[in-house]
MIPA-58128 format. One line per field, with one value per residue (C-alpha): residue number from 1; x negated, y, z negated. Coordinates in steps of 0.001 Angstrom, whole numbers, plus 500000, padded with zeros to 6 digits. Layout:
N
n <- (NUM:...)
u <- (X:...)
v <- (Y:...)
w <- (Z:...)
END
This chain:
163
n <- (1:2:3:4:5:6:7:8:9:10:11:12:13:14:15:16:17:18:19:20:21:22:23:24:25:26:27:28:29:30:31:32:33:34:35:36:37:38:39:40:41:42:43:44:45:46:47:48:49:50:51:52:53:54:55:56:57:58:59:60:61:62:63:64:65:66:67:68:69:70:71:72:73:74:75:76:77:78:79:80:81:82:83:84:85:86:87:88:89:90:91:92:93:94:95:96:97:98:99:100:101:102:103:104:105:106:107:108:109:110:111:112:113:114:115:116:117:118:119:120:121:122:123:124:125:126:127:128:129:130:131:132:133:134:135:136:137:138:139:140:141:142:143:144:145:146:147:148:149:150:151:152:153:154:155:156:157:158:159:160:161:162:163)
u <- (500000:499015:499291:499726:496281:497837:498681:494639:493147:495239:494631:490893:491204:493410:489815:487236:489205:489505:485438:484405:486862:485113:481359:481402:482677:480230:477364:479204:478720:474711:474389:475900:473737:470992:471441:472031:469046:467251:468667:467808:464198:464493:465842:463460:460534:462060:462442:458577:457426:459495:457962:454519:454677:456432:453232:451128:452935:452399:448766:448387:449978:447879:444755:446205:446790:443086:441814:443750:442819:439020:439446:440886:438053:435795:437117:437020:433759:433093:434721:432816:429125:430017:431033:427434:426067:427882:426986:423006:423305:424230:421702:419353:420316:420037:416810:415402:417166:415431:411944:412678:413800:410426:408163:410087:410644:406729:406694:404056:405351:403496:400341:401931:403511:400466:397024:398325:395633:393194:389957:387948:386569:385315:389034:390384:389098:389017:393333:393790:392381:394985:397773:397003:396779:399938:402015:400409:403496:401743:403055:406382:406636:404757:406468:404962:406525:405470:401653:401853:402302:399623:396892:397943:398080:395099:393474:394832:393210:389856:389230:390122:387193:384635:384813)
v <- (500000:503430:506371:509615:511755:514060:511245:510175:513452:514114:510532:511775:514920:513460:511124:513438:515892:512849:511849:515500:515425:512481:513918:516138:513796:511360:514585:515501:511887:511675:515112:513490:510287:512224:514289:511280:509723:513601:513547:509715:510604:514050:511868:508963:512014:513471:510450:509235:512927:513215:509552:510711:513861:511859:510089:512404:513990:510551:510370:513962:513385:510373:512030:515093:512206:511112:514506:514927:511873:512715:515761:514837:512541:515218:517322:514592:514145:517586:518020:514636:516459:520242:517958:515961:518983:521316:517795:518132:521393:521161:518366:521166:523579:521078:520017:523485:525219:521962:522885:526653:525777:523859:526444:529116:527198:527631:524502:523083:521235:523394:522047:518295:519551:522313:520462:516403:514711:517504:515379:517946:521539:521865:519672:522458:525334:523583:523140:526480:527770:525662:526617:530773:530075:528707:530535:534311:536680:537745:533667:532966:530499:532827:534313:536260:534511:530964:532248:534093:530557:529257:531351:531076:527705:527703:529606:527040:524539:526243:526656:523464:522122:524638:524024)
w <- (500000:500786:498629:499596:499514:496861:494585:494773:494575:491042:489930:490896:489027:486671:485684:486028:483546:481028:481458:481076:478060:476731:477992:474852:472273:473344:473240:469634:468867:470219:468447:464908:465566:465709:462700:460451:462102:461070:457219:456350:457427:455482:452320:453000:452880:449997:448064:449068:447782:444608:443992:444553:442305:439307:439857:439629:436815:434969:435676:434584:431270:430847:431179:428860:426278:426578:426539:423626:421533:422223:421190:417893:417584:418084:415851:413160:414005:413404:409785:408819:409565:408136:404755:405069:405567:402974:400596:401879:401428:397508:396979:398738:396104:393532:394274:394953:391389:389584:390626:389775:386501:385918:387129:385033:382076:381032:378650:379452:381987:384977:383697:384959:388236:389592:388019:387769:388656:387488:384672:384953:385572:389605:390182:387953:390328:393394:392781:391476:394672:396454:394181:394921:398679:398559:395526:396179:396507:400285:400998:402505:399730:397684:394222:391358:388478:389793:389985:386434:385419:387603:385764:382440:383038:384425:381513:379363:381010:381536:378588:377076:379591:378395:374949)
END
């Protein structure tokens, strides 16, 4: 059967209006395709990045924590030497007031600590030279008191050899 020419050319038009009807669903379609396709590799690349800075963020902390704990060792450390020291210190001060109160005390005592050893009078000299090279007030360790003892100890003993 033959159809008129008018019935084919709006049966023609008739199809072309319904596929360039359908051409821009199908491009809306492509175009929504393609942004899902865009935002699940945007989410995938969030996701990976937030994962990699909670990461970081836990190795960071870690290390804080270390710092830390060293640091509190350190500063354990450091309270444990200024005691040994403020302790040396004390025994230091001990020590040192001891051997002032002996050389002040004038008891006869000095005569033990400056000429032990001393039987008789060229040993006598010979350490009371030593004694006023190392006790003259001109000394660093020098100091007057100390070496008023030193000679009248030294007196003492002198003449308890001459005579």
């Amino acid at each position: 059967m033959h159809q008129p020419e008018e019935t084919i050319s709006e049966l023609v038009q008739e199809r072309a209006g319904e596929y360039f009807e359908q051409r821009p669903v199908e491009e809306q379609q492509k175009k929504l395709e393609e942004d899902r396709r865009r935002f699940e590799w945007e989410k995938k690349e969030f996701y990976f990045k937030k994962e990699m800075e909670e990461k970081r963020l836990a190795e960071e902390s870690h290390l804080f924590q270390m710092k830390w704990k060293i640091l509190e060792g350190e500063l354990q450390k450091l309270a444990r030497e200024k005691q040994e020291i403020a302790m040396e210190r004390e025994q230091y001060e001990r020590e040192a007031s001891r051997y002032r109160s002996y050389t002040v005390l004038g008891n006869g005592f000095e005569a033990e600590i400056f000429f032990s050893g001393v039987s008789n009078e060229l040993a006598l000299k010979k350490r009371y030279k030593e004694l006023i090279k190392i006790y003259h007030p001109d000394n660093l360790a020098g100091d007057t008191v100390t070496l008023q003892i030193i000679n009248k100890t030294y007196d003492t003993l002198k003449k308890q050899f001459t005579a």
